[in-house]
C-alpha positions as CSV (number, residue, x, y, z in Angstrom):
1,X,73.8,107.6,48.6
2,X,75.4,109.0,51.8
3,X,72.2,107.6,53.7
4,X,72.1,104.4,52.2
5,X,75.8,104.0,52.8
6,X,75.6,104.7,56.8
7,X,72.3,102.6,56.6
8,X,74.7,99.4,55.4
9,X,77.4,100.5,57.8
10,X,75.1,100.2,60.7
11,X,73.7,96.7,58.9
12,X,77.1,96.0,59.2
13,X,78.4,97.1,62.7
14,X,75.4,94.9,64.1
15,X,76.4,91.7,62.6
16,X,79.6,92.4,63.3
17,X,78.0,92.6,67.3
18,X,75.8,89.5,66.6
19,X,78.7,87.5,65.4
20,X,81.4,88.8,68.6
21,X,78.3,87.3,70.8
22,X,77.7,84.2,68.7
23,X,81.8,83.5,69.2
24,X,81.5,84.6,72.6
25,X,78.7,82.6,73.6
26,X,80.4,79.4,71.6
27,X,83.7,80.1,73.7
28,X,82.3,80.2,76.8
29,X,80.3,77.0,76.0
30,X,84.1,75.4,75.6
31,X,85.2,76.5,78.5
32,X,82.5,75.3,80.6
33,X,82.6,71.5,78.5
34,X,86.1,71.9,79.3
35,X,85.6,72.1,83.0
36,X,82.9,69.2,83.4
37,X,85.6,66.9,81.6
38,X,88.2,68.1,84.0
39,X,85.8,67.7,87.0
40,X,85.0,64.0,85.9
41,X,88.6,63.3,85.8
42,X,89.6,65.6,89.3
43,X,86.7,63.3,90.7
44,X,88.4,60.0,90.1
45,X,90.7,60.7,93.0
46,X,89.4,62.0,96.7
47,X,88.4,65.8,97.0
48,X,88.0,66.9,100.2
49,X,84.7,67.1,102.4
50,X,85.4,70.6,103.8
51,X,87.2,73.5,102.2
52,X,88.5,76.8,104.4
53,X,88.9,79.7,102.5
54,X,90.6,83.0,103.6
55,X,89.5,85.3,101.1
56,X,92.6,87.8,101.2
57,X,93.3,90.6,99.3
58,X,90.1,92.3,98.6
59,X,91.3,95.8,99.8
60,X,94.7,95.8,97.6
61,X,92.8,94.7,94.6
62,X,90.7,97.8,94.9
63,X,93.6,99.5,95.8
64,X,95.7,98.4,92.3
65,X,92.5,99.6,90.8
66,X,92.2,103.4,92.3
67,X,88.7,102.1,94.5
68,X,87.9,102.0,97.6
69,X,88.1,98.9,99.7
70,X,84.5,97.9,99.6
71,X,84.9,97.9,96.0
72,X,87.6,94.8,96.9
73,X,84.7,93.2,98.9
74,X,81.9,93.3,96.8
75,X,84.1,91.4,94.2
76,X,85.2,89.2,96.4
77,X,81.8,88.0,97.3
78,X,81.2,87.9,93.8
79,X,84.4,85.2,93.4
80,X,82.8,83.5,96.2
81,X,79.5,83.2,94.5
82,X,81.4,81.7,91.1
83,X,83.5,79.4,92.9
84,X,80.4,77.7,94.5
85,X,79.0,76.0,91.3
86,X,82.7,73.9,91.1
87,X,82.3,73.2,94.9
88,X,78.7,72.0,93.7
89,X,80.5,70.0,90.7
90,X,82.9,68.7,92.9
91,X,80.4,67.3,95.6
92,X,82.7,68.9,98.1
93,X,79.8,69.0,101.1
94,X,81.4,71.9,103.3
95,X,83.2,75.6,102.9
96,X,84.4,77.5,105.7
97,X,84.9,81.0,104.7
98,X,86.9,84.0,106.6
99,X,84.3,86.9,106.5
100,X,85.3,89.3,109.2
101,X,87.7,88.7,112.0
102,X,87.1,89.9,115.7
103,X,90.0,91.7,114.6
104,X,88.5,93.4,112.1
105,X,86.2,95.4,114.9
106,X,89.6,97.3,114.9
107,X,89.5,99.1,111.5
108,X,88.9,102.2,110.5
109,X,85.3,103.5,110.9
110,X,83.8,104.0,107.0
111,X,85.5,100.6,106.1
112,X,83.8,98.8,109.2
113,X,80.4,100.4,108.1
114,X,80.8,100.0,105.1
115,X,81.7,96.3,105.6
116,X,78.4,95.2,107.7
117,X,76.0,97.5,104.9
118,X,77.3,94.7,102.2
119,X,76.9,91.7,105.1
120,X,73.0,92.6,105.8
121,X,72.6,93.3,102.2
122,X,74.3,90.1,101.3
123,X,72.6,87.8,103.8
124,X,69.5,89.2,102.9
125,X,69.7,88.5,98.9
126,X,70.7,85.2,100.0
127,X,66.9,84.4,101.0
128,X,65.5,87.0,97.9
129,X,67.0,85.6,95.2
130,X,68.1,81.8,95.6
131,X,71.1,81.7,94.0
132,X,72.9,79.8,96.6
133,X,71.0,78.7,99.1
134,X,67.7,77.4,96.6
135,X,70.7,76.3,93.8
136,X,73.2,74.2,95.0
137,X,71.3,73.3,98.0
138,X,73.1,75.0,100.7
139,X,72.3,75.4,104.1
140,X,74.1,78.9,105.5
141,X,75.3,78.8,109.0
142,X,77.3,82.1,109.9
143,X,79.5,81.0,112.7
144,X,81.4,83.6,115.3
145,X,80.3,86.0,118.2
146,X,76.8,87.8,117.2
147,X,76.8,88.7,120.8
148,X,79.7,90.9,120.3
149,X,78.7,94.8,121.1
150,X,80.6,95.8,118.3
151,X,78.4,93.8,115.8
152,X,74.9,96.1,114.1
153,X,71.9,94.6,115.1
154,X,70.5,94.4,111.9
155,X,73.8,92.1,110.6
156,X,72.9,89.9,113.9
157,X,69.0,90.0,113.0
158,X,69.7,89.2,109.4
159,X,72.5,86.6,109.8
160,X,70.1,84.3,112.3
161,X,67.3,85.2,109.5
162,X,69.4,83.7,106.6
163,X,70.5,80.6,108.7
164,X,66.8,79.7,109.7
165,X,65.4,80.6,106.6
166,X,68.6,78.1,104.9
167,X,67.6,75.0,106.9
168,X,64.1,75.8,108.6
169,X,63.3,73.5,111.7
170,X,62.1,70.0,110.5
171,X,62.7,69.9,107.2
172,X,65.3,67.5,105.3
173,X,69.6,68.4,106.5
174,X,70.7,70.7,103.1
175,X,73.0,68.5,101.2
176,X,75.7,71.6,101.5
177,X,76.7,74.0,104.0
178,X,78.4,77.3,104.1
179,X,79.5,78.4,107.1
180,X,80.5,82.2,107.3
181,X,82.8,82.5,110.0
182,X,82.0,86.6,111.5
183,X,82.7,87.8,113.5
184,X,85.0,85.3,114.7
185,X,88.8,84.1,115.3
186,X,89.7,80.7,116.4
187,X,90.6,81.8,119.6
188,X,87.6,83.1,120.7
189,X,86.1,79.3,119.2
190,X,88.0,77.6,121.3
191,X,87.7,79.5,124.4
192,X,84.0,79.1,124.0
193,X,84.3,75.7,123.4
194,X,85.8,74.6,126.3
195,X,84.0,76.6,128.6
196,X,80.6,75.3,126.8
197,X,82.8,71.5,127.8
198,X,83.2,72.1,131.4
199,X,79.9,73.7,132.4
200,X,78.2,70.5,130.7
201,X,79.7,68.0,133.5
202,X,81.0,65.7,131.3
203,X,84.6,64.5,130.8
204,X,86.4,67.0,129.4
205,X,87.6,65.3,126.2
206,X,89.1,65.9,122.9
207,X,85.7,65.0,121.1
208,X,83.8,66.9,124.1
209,X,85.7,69.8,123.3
210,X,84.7,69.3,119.3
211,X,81.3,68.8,120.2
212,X,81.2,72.2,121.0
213,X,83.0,73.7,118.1
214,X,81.2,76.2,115.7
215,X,82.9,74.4,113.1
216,X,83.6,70.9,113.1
217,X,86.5,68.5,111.9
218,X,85.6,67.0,108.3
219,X,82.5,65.3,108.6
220,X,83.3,61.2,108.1
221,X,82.1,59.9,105.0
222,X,81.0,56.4,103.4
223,X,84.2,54.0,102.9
224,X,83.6,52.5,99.4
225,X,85.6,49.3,100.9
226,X,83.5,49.1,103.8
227,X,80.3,49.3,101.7
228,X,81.0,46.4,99.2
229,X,82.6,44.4,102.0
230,X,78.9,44.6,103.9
231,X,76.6,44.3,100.7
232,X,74.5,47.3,101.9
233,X,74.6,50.9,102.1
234,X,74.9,51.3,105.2
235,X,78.9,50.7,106.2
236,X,80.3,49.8,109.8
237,X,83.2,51.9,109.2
238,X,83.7,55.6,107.8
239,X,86.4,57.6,106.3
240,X,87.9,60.6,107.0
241,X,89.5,62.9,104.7
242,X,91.8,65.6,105.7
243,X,90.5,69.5,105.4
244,X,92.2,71.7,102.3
245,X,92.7,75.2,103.7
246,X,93.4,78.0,101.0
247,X,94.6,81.6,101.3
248,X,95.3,84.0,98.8
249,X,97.2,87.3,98.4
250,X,100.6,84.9,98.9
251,X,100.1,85.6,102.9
252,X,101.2,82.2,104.5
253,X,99.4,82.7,107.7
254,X,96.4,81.4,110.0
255,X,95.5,84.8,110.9
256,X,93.9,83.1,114.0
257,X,91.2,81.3,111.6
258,X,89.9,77.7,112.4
259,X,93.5,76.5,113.8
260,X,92.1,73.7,116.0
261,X,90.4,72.2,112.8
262,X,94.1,72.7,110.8
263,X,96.3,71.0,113.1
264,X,94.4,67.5,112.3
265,X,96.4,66.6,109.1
266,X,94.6,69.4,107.0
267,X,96.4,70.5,103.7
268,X,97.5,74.1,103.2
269,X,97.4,75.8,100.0
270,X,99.2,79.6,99.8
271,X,97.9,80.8,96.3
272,X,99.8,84.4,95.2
273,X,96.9,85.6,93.5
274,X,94.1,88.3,95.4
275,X,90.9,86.4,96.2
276,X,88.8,88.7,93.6
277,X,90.9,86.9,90.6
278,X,90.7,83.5,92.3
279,X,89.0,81.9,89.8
280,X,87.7,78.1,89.0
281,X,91.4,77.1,87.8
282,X,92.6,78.0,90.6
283,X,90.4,76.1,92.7
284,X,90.8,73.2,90.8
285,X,94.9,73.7,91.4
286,X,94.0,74.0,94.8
287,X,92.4,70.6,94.8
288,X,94.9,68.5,92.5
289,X,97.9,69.7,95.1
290,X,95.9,68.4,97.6
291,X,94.9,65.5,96.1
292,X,98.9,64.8,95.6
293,X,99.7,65.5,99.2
294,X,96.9,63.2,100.4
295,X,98.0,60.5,98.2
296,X,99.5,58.3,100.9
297,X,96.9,59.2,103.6
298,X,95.2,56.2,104.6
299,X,92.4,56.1,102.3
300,X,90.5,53.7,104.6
301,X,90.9,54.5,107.6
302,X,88.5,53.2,110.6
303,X,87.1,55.6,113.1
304,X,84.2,55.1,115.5
């Protein structure tokens, strides 16, 4: 009796376990219908064409958690990797994201080792297992100062090896792109930029100057207006949107971070919570407060 009675317990104790996966599996399958209907309706207004993201907060999350700080990173890499299948959802075309300052040379040794260790083993899954470059059709371009002596060679090596093997020479432009700003800080951009302007003897210009930006102002895209007012596809005139920039951890700073790009009409969205618990709400906050402040932009506006 006292057999059979443990044997029914355990019969018990595993539906009990198939039915908190069943309800599990059901919820989650709410959640995610939940977020293609709100996506449909975020979509009826403009999103914008490029995101910037600084991912603040990684090392007090791991701190509020007794971890170390590369314990902060890895989850924040692993918000980044979530939050791409709403970019994807949203048909937002371009995400700038903060990965390690020039600044950041400047920290303490283990974190700064341990820091490029989980960039060469990131950038390397990127090509091994697909799941962003192969999914949402991104091409990976990790912008900043791989010259820099402070920088491993193996993060160099396997940075230019992510980007060639993201977008290899000749094929079709990726309908996405990640740019991984490392290395970098917007003065150091724009410093580069304009001495790449003056030693190509042209006019040194506003758009010169751009031309030789890492990353560039919000790419134009098709005016709708335009495009039924021509009968074709292929409009006369484009439209610009402004940029969203968003930084966690409640910081309300540029921390020297793609400044040249904010300062043409870009949004700015200070979020309190740390970038490992920024999740796809949050985003999609993100995007309706933008979508408010752009509201009165002028949604057709000509440029060359």
């Amino acid at each position: 009796r006292t057999t059979a009675r443990f044997r029914n317990m355990d019969i018990l104790a595993q539906i009990g376990s198939t039915l908190r996966y069943c309800l599990l599996a059901i919820w989650q399958s709410i959640l995610y219908l939940a977020l293609r209907v709100i996506v449909v309706l975020v979509r009826l207004r403009p999103v914008p064409t490029h995101v910037y993201l600084i991912m603040d907060g990684n090392r007090r999350w791991a701190k509020n958690l007794n971890q170390e700080p590369i314990f902060g990173h890895v989850a924040g890499y692993d918000s980044l990797r979530a939050l791409l299948q709403l970019i994807a959802l949203l048909d937002i075309r371009e995400v700038t994201v903060y990965a390690f300052s020039i600044a950041n040379y400047g920290r303490v040794e283990s974190e700064k080792n341990a820091l490029m260790d989980l960039a060469a083993k990131k950038f390397t899954e990127m090509m091994q297992q697909g799941d962003i470059i192969d999914k949402y059709d991104v091409a990976v371009r990790v912008v900043g100062d791989l010259d820099n002596p402070g920088l491993p060679l193996i993060v160099k090596n396997t940075a230019e090896k992510v980007m060639q093997y993201s977008q290899p020479a000749g094929k079709p432009k990726r309908k996405r792109t990640l740019n991984i700003a490392f290395s970098y800080t917007a003065q150091n951009e724009m410093k580069t930029a304009f001495q790449r302007a003056v030693l190509s003897n042209k006019p040194v210009t506003k758009d010169t100057i751009e031309s030789h930006m890492s990353v560039r102002p919000p790419i134009p895209i098709p005016s709708a207006r335009s495009q039924i007012s021509n009968g074709s596809q292929q409009p006369h005139h484009e439209t610009r949107y402004p940029p969203l920039l968003i930084r966690t951890s409640g910081e309300q700073r540029f921390s020297n971070f793609l400044m040249w790009q904010c300062c043409q009409n870009g949004v700015l969205a200070f979020e309190t919570v740390l970038w490992p618990d920024f999740g796809l709400w949050d985003f999609l906050k993100c995007v309706v407060k933008y979508q408010f402040q752009t509201k009165h932009f002028h949604k057709y506006q000509k440029v060359e």
